[in-house]
N, C-alpha and C positions, 0 to 999 in steps of 0.2 A: 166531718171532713177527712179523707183520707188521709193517710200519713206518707209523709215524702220521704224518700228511701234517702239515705243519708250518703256521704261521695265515699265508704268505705265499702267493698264487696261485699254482698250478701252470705258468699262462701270464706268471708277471710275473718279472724278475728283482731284485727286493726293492726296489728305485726307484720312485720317482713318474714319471720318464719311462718307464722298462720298463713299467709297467703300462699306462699309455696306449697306447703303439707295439704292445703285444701286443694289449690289449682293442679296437683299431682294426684291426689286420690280421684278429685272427679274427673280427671282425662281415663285416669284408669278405670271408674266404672263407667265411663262412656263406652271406651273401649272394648271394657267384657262384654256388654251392652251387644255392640256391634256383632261382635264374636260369636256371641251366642245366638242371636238371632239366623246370621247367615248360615250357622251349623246348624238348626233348627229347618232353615230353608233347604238344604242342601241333602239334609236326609230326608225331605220329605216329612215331616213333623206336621212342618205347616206346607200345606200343597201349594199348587199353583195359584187356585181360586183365590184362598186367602191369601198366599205373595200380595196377590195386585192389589187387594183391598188394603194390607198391612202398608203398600206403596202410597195407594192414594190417599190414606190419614197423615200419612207424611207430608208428604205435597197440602194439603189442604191446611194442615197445622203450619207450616210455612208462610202461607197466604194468608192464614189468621194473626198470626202474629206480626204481620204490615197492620193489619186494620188494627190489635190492639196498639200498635203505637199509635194511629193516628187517633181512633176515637177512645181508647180503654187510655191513654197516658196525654194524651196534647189535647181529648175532648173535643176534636172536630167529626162532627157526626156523618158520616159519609155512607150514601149508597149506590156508588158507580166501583164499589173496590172491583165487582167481576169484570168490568172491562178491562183493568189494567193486565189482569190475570190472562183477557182473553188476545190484547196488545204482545202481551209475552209469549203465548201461543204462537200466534200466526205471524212473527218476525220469526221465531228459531226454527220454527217449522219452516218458514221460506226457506231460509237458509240452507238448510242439510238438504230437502227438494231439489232444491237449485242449481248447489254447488259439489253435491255428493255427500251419501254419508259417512263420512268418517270420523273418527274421533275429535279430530281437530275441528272442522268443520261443524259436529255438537259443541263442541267449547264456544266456538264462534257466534254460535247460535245462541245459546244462553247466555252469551253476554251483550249479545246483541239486543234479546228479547227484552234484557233487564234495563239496559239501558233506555232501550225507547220508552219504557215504560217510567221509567224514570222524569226522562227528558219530558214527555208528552207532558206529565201529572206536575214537573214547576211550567210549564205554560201555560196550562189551565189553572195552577195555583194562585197565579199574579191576580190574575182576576176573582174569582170565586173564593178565596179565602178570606177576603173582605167582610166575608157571609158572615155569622152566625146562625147556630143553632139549624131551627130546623129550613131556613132558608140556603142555609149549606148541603144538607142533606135533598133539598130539591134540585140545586145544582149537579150535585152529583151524578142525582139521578136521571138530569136529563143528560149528561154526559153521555152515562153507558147507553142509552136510549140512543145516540148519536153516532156511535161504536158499531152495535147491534146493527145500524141502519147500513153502515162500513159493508161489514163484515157479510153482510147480503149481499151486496153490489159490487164487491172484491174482486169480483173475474171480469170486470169492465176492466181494471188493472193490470191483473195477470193471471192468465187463467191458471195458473198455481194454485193461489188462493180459495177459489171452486166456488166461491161467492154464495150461493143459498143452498147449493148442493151440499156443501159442506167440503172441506180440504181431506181430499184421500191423498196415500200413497207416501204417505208421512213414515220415515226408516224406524223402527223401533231401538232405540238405543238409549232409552232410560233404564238404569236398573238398580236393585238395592242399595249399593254404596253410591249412586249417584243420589236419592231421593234422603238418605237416611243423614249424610257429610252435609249434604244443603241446608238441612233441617236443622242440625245441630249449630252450620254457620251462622243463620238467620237468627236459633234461641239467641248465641255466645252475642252476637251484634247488639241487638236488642237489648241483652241484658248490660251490658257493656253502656249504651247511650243510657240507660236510664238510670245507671248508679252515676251517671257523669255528672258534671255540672248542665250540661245542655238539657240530659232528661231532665234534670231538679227546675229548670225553666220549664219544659214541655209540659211538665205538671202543674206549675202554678199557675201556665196560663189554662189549663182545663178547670182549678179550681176556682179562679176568679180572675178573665182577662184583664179588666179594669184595674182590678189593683194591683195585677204584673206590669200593666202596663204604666202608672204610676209611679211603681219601684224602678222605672226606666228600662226595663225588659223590652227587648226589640220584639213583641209579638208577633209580627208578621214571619219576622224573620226562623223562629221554630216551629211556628205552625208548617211552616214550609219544610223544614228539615224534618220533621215526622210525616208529613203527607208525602213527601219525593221519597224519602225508606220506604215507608211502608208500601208504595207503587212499587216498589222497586223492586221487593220482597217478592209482592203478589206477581211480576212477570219472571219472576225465577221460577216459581211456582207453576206460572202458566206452561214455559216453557218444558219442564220437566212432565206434565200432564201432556201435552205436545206427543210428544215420544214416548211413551208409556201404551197411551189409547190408540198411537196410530192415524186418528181420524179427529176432525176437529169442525164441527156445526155450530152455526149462530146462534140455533137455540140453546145449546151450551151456557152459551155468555149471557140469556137474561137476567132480567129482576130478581127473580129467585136465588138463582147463587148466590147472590149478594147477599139476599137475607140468610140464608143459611150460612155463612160469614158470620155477621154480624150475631145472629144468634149463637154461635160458638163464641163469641166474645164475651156475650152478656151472658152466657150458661155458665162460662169458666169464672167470669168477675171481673169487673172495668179495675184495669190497673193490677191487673196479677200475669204474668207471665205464664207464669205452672198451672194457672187455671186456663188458659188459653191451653197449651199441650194437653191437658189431659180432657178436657173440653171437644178438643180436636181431633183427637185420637178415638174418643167415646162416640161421638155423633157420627163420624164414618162406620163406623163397628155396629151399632146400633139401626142405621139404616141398612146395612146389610140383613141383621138378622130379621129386622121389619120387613124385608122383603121376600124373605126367605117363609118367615110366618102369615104374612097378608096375598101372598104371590103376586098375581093382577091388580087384584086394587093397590097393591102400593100405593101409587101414585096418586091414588083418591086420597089415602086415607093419610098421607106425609105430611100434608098441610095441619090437619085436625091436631094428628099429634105432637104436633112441634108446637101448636099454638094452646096444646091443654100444659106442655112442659111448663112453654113459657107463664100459661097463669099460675101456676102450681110454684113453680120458684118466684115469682115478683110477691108470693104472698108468703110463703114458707121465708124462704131467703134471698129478699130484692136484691142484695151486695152480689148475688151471684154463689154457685156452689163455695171458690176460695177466697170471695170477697177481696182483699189487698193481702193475702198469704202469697209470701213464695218462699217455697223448697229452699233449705239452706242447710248447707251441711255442716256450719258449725254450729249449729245448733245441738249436732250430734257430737262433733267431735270434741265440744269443749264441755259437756254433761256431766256433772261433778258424778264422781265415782261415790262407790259404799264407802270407803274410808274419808270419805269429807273433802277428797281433792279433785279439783275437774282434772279430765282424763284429756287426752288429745295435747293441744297448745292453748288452752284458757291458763296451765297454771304457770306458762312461760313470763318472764318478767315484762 
């Protein structure tokens, strides 16, 4: 059974000054983080090619970590995540179309996207989260199957939308600090509900609803509150992919993306957050250089290898590459020193 993260930060050592000293170092190396990267962009380091790809593991590790909350922490096994993604899309993208692009009008748009995506996923939640198991995971997926079917017939609506042709003409006004600040929003949130007391619910109903439910756990009631984030996650994510690519197709939003979703969840480990980001980050990165190496067949051959991964990890290590590990810096900062005394704030009273 996995182990349920306890209501104290992962980065604090239970103090009021541990959690300062950590919450300030890791803003700080977030910070350099950023710093360095956009310096790295900016002299040309990393070129344009790779900018976008460095952009779209961003965006994609956003969107995974919706889905690991809902199936890697609350255990609701879902395969419509790509339609929420694709709902967040073509709202924000309406938007700046529509209304003009401007800055303001992006804001409006991504919060617009995130919303409906939100909104849509508790309406469809009342119902279908009754599910379990893998009869949740058919719901889902006739969902996006539903979406998919939208999103062809869109220009019956408005022809904005472009319906099977696909939505052009879409402003490009995604760019590094908008993809990289989101990213980091969605980790901090995430990690935030699940040291909470809500996450320590969201878990125990993944590891056995009946006896949450027992212990008098409103189950309905957080399956819901991880399935609306995590939707909500995933149309932040859409929208920001929106503006980035410029151009937005039905085929986009299949079955596939979802699996490739889901398989960053299960590659990273059900119930790790840091496995999910680096998960996230690896398998964008990774299809690039597969494409780069197979040229044409890509696309033949992506299926093959994503599914010799997956045999190769459920035999090596089912838990996933970081199993229930997440990154924690006081692991670092409180690490008894040579003299026998922990360094950092472990040896604070």
């Amino acid at each position: 059974m996995a182990t349920v993260p306890n209501g104290s930060s992962s980065f604090a050592g239970g103090g009021r000054p541990a959690v300062t000293v950590n919450a300030v170092v890791s803003a700080a190396l977030i910070v350099a983080l950023y710093i360095v990267l956009s310096l790295l962009r900016q002299q040309g380091i990393i070129g344009t090619y790779w900018g976008m790809i460095l952009d779209l593991a961003l965006i994609t590790t956003t969107s995974a970590i919706g889905l690991s909350l809902i199936y890697g922490f609350a255990g609701q096994f879902s395969l419509g995540h790509v339609a929420f993604y694709g709902i967040g899309g073509y709202v924000s993208a309406y938007i700046t179309k529509a209304y003009g692009a401007t800055t303001l009008n992006f804001v409006l748009g991504l919060a617009a996207g995130t919303l409906a995506a939100a909104l849509i996923a508790f309406l469809i939640g009342l119902p279908i989260l009754r599910l379990r198991s893998d009869y949740l995971g058919i719901a889902t997926l006739g969902f996006g199957v539903i979406v998919k079917v939208f999103m062809d017939n869109s220009d019956k609506i408005s022809k904005l939308l472009g319906g099977s042709m696909g939505m052009t003409g879409i402003p490009r006004l995604t760019t590094f600090p908008w993809v990289f600040w989101s990213a980091v929003l969605v980790i901090l949130l995430a990690r935030n509900l699940v040291h909470s007391s809500h996450g320590r619910a969201c878990i125990s109903v993944r590891e056995d609803e009946i006896a949450a439910d027992i212990m008098g756990i409103d189950t309905t009631r957080f399956k819901m509150l991880a399935f609306v984030l995590g939707c909500a996650m995933a149309g932040l994510a859409g929208g920001l992919y929106a503006h980035l690519y410029v151009y937005l197709h039905p085929k986009s939003f299949e079955f596939l993306k979802s699996f490739d979703v889901l398989l960053i969840v299960v590659l990273g480990g059900l119930g790790s957050l840091t496995g999910t980001v680096v998960a996230g980050m690896g398998v964008v990165f990774l299809q690039e250089v597969l494409r780069d190496v197979l040229g044409q067949q890509f696309l033949e051959w992506r299926g093959v290898v994503y599914a010799l991964v997956l045999i190769v990890l459920m035999i090596l290590r089912p838990q996933g590459l970081m199993g229930g590990w997440e990154f924690s810096l006081d692991r670092w900062l409180s690490r008894p020193s040579k003299g026998g005394k922990a360094s950092g704030t472990a040896g604070m009273p």
